[in-house]
PQR file with spaces between the fields and no chain letter, atoms N, CA, C, O and H, PARSE charges and radii, in Angstrom:
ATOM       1  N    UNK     1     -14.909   14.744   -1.362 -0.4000 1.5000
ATOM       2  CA   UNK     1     -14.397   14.518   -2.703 -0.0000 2.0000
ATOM       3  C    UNK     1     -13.323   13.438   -2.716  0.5500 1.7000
ATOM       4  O    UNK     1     -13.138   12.747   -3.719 -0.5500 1.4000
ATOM       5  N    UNK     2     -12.699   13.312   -1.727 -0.4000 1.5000
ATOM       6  CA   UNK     2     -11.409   12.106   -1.704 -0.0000 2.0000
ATOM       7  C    UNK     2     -11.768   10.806   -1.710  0.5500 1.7000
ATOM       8  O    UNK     2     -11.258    9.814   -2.232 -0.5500 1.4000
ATOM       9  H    UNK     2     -12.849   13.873   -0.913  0.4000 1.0000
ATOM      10  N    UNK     3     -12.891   10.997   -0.932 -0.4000 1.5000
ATOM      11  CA   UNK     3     -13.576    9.404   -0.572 -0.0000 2.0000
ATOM      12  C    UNK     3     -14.021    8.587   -2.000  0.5500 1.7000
ATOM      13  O    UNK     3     -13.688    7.475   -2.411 -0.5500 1.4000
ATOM      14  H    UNK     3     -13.305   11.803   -0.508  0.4000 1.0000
ATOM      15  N    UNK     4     -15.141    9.880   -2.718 -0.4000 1.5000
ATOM      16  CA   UNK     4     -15.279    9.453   -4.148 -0.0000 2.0000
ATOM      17  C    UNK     4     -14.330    9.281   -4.931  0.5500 1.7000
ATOM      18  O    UNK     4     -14.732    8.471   -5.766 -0.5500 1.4000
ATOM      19  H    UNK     4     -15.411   10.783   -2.384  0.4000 1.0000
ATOM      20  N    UNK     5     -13.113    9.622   -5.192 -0.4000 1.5000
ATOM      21  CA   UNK     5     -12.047    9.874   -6.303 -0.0000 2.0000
ATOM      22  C    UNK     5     -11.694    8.071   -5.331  0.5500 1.7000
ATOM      23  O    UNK     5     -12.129    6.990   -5.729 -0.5500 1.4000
ATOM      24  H    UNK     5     -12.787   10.280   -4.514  0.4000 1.0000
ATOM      25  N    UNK     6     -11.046    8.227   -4.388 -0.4000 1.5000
ATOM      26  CA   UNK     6     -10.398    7.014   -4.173 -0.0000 2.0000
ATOM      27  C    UNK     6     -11.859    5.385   -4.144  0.5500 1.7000
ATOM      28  O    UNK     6     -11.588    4.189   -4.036 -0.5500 1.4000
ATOM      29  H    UNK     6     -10.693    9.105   -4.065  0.4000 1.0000
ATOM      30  N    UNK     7     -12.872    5.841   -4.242 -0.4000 1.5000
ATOM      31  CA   UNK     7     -13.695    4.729   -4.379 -0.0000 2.0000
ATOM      32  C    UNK     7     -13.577    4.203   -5.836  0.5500 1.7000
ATOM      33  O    UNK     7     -13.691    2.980   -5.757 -0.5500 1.4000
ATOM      34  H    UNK     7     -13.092    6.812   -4.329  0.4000 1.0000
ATOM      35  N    UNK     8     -13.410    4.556   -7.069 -0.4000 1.5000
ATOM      36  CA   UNK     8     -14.077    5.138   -8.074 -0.0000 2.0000
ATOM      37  C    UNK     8     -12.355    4.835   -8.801  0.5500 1.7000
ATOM      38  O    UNK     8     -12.399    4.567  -10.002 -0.5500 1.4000
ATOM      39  H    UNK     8     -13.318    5.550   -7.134  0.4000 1.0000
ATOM      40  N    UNK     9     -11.180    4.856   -8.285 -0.4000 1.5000
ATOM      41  CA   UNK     9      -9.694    4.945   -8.669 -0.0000 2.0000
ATOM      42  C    UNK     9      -9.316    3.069   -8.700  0.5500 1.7000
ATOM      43  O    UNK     9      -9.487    2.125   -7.928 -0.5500 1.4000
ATOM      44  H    UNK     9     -11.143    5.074   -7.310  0.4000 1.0000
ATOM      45  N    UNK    10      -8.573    3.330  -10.432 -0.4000 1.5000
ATOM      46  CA   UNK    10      -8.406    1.754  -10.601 -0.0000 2.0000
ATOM      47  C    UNK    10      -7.135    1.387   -9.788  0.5500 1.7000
ATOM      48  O    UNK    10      -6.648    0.300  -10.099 -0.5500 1.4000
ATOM      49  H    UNK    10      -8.435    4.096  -11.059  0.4000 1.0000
ATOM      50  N    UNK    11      -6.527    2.054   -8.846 -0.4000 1.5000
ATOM      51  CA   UNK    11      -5.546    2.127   -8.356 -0.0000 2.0000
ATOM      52  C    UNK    11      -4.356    1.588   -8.940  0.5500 1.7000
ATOM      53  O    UNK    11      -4.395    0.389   -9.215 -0.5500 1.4000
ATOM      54  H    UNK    11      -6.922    2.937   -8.593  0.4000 1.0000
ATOM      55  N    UNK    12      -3.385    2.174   -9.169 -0.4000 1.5000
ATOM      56  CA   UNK    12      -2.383    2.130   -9.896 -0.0000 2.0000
ATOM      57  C    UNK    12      -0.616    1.707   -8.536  0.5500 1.7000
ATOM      58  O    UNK    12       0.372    2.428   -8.676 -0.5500 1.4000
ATOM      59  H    UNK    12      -3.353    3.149   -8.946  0.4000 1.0000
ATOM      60  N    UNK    13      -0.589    0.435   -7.325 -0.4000 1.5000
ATOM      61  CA   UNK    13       0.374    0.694   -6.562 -0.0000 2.0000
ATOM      62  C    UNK    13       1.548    0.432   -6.736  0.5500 1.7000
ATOM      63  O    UNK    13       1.851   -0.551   -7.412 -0.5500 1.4000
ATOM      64  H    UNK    13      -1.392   -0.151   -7.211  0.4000 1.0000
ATOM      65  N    UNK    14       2.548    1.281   -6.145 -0.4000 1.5000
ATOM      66  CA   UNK    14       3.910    1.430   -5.844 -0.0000 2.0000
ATOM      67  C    UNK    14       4.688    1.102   -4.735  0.5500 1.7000
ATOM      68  O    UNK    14       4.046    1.302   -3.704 -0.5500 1.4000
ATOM      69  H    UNK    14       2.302    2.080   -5.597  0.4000 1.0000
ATOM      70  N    UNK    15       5.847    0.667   -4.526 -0.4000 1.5000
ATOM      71  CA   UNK    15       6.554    0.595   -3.167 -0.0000 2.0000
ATOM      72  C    UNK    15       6.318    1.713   -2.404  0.5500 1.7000
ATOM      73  O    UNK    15       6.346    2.713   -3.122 -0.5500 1.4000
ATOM      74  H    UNK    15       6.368    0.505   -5.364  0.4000 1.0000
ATOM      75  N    UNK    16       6.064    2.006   -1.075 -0.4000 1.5000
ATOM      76  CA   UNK    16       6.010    3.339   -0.215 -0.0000 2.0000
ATOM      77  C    UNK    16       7.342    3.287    0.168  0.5500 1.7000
ATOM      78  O    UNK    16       8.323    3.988   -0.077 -0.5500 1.4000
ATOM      79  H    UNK    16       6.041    1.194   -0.491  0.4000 1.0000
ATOM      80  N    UNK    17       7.131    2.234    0.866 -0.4000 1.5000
ATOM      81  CA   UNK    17       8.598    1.650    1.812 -0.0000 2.0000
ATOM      82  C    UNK    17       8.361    0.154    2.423  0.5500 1.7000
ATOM      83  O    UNK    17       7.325   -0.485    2.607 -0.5500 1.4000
ATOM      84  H    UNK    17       6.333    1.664    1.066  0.4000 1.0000
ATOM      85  N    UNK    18       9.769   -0.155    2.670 -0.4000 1.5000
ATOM      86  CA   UNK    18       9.882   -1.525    3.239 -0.0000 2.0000
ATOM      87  C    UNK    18      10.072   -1.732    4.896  0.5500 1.7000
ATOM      88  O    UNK    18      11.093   -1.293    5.427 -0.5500 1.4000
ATOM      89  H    UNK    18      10.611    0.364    2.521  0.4000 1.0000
ATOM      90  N    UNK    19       9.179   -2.330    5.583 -0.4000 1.5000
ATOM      91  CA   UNK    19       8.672   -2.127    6.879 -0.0000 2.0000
ATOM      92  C    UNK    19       9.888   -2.659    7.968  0.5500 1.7000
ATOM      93  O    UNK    19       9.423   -3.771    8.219 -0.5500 1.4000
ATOM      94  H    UNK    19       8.350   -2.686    5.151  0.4000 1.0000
ATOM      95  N    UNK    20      10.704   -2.602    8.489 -0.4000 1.5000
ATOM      96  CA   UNK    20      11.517   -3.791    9.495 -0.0000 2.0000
ATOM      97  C    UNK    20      11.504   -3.274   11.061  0.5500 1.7000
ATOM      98  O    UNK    20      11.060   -2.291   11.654 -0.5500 1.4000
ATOM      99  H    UNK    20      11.081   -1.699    8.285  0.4000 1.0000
ATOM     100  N    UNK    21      12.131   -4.308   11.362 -0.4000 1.5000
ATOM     101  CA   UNK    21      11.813   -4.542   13.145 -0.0000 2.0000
ATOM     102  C    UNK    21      10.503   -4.752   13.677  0.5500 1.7000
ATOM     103  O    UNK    21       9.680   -5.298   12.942 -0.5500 1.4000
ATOM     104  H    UNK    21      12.492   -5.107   10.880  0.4000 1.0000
ATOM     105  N    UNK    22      10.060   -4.293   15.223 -0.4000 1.5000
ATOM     106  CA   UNK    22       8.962   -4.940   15.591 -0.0000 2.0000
ATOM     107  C    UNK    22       7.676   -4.192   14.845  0.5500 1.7000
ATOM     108  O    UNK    22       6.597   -4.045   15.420 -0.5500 1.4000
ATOM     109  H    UNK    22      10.728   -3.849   15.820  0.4000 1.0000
ATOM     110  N    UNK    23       7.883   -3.832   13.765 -0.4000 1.5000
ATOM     111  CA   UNK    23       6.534   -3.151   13.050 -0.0000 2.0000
ATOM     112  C    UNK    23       6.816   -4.218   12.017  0.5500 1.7000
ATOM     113  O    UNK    23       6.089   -3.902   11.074 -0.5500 1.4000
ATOM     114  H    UNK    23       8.759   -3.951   13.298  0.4000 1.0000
ATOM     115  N    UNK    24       7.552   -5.429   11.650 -0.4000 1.5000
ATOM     116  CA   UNK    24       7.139   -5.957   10.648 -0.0000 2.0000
ATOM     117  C    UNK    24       7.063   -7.504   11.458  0.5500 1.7000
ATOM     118  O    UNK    24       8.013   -8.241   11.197 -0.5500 1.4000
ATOM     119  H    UNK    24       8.142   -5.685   12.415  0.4000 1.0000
ATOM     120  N    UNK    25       6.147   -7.987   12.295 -0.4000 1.5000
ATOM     121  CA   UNK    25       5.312   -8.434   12.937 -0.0000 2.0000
ATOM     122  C    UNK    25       4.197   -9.440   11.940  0.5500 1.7000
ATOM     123  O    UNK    25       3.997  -10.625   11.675 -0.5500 1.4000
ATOM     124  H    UNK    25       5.375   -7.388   12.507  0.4000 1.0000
ATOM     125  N    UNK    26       3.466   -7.582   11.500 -0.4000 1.5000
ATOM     126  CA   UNK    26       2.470   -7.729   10.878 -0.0000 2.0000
ATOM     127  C    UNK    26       2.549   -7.737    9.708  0.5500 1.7000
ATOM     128  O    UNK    26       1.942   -8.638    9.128 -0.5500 1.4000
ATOM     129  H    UNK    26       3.629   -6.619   11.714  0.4000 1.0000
ATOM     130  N    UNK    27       3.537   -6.471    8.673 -0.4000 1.5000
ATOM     131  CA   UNK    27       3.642   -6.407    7.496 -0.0000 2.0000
ATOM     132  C    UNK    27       5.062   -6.178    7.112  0.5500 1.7000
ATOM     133  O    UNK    27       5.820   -5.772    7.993 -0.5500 1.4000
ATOM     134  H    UNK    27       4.030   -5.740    9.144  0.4000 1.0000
ATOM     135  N    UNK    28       5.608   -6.425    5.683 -0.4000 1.5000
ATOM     136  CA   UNK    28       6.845   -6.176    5.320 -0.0000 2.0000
ATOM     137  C    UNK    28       7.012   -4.661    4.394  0.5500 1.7000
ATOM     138  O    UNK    28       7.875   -3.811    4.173 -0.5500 1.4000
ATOM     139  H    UNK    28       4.992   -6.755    4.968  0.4000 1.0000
ATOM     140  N    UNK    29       6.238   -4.821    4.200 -0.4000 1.5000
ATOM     141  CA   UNK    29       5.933   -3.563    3.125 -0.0000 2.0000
ATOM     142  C    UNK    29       4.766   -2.772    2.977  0.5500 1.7000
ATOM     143  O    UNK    29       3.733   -3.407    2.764 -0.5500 1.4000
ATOM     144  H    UNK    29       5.537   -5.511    4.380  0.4000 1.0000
ATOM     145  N    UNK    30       4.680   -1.456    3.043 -0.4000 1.5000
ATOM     146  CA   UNK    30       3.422   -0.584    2.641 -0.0000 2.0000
ATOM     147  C    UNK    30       3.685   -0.241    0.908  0.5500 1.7000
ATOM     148  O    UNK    30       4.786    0.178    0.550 -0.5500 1.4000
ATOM     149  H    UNK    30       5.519   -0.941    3.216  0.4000 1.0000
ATOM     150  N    UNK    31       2.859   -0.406    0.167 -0.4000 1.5000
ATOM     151  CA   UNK    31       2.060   -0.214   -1.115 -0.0000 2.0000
ATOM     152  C    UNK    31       1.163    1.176   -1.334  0.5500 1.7000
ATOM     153  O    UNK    31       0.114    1.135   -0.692 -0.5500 1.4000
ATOM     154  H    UNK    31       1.965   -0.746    0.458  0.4000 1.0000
ATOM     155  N    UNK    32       1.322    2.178   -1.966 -0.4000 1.5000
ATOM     156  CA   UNK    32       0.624    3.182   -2.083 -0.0000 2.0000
ATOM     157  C    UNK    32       0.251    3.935   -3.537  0.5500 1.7000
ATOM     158  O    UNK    32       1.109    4.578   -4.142 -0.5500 1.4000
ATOM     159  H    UNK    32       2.174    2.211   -2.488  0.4000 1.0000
ATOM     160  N    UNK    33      -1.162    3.781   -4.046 -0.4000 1.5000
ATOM     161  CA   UNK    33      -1.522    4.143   -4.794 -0.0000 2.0000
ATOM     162  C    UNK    33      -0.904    5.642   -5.198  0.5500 1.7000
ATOM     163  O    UNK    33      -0.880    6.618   -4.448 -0.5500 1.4000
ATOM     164  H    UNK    33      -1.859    3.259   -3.555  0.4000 1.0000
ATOM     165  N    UNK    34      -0.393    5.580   -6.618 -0.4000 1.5000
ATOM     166  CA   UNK    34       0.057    7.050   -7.134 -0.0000 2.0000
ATOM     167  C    UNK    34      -1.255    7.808   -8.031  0.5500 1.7000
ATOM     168  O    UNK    34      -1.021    8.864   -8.617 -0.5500 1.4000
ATOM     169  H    UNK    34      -0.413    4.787   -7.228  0.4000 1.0000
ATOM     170  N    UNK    35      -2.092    7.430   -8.064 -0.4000 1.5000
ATOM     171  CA   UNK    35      -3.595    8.062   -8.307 -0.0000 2.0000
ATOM     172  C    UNK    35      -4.236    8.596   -6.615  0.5500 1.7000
ATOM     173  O    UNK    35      -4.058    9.797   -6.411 -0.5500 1.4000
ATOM     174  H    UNK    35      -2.283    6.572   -7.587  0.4000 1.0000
ATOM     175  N    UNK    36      -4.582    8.208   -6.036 -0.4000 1.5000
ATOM     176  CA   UNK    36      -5.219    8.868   -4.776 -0.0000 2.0000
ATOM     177  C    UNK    36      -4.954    8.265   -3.722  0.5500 1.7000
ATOM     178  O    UNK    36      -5.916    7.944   -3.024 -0.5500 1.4000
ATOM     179  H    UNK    36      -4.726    7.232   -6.201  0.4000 1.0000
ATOM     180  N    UNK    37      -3.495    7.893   -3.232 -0.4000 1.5000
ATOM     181  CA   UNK    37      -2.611    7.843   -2.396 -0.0000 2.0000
ATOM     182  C    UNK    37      -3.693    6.990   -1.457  0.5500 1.7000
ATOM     183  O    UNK    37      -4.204    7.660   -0.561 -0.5500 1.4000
ATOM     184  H    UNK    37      -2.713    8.154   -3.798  0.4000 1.0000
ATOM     185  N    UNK    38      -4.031    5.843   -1.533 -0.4000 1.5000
ATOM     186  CA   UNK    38      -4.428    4.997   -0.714 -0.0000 2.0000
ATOM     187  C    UNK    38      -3.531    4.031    0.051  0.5500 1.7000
ATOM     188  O    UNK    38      -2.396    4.194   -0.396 -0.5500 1.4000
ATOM     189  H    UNK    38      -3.616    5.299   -2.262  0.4000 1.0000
ATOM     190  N    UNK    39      -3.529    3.372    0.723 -0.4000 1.5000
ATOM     191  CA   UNK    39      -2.167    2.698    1.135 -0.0000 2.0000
ATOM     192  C    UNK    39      -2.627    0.932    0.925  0.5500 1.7000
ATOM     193  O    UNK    39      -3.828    0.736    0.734 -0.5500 1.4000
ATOM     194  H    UNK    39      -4.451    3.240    1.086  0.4000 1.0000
ATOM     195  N    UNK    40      -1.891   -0.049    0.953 -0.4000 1.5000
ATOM     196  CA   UNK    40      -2.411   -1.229    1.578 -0.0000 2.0000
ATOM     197  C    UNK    40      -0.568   -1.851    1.741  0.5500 1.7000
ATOM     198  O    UNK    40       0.407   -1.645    1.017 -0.5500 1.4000
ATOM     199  H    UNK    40      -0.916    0.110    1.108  0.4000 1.0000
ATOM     200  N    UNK    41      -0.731   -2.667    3.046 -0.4000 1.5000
ATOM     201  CA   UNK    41       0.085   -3.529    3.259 -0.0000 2.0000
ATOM     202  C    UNK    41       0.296   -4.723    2.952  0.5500 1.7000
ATOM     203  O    UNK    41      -0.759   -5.353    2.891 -0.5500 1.4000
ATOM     204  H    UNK    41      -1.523   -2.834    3.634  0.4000 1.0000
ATOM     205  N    UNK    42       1.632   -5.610    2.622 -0.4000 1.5000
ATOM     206  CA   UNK    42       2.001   -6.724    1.768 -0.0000 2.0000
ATOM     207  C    UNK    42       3.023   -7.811    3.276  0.5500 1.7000
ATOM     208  O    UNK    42       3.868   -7.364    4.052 -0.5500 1.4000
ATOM     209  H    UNK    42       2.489   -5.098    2.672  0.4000 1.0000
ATOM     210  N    UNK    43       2.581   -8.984    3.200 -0.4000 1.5000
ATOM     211  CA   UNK    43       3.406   -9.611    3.990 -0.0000 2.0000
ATOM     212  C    UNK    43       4.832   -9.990    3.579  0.5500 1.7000
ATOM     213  O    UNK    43       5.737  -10.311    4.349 -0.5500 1.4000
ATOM     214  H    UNK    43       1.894   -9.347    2.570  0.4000 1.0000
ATOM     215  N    UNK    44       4.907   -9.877    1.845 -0.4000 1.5000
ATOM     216  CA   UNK    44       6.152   -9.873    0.918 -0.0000 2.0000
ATOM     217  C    UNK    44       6.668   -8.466    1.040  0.5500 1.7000
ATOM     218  O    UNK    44       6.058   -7.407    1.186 -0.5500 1.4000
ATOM     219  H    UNK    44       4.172   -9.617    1.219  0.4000 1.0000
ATOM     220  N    UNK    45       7.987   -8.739    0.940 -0.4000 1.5000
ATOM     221  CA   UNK    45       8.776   -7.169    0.328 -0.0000 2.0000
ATOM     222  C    UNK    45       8.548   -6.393   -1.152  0.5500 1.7000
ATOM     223  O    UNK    45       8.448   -5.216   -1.499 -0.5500 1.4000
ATOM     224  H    UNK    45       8.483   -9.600    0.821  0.4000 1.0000
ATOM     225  N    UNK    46       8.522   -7.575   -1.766 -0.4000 1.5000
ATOM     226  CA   UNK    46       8.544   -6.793   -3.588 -0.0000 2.0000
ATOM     227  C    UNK    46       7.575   -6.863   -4.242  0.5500 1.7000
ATOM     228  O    UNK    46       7.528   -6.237   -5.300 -0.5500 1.4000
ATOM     229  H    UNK    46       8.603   -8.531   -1.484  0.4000 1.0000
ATOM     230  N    UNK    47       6.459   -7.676   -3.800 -0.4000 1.5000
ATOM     231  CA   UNK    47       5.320   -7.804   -4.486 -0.0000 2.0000
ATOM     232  C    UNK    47       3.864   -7.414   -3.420  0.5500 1.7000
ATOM     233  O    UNK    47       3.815   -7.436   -2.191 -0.5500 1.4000
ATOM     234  H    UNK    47       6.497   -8.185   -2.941  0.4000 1.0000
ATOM     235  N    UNK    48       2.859   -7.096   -4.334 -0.4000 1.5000
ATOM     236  CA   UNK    48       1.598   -6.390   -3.260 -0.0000 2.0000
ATOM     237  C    UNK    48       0.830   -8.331   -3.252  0.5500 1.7000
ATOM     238  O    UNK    48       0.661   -8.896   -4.333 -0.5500 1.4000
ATOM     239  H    UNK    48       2.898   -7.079   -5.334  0.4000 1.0000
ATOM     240  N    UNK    49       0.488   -9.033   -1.938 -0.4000 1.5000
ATOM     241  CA   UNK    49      -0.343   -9.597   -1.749 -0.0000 2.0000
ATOM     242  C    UNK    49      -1.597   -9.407   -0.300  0.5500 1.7000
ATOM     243  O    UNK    49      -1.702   -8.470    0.491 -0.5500 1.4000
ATOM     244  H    UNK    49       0.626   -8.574   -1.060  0.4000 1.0000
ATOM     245  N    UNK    50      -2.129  -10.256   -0.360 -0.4000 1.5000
ATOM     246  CA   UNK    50      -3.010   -9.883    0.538 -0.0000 2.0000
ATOM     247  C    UNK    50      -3.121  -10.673    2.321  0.5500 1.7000
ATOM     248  O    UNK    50      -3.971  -10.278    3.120 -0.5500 1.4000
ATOM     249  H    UNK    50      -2.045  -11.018   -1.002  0.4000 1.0000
């Protein structure tokens, strides 16, 4: 049921948190849907890009 709800979800994201030290390498920030808690990471702090 999660898989469908989050396929199917216009996703709506939010700040999770802001990433630092050697974990922000790769990303600055995690982004997490408040409809079905999907995540995606941002190389910016305040804004979601790809």
């Amino acid at each position: 049921m999660k898989l469908i709800k989050r396929l199917f979800c216009t996703h709506h994201y939010r700040l999770f948190r802001t990433i630092h030290g050697d974990e922000a390498n790769y990303a600055r920030s995690e982004w997490r849907c408040v409809k079905c808690d999907k995540h995606r990471y941002s190389k910016h702090l305040s804004k979601l890009s790809d």
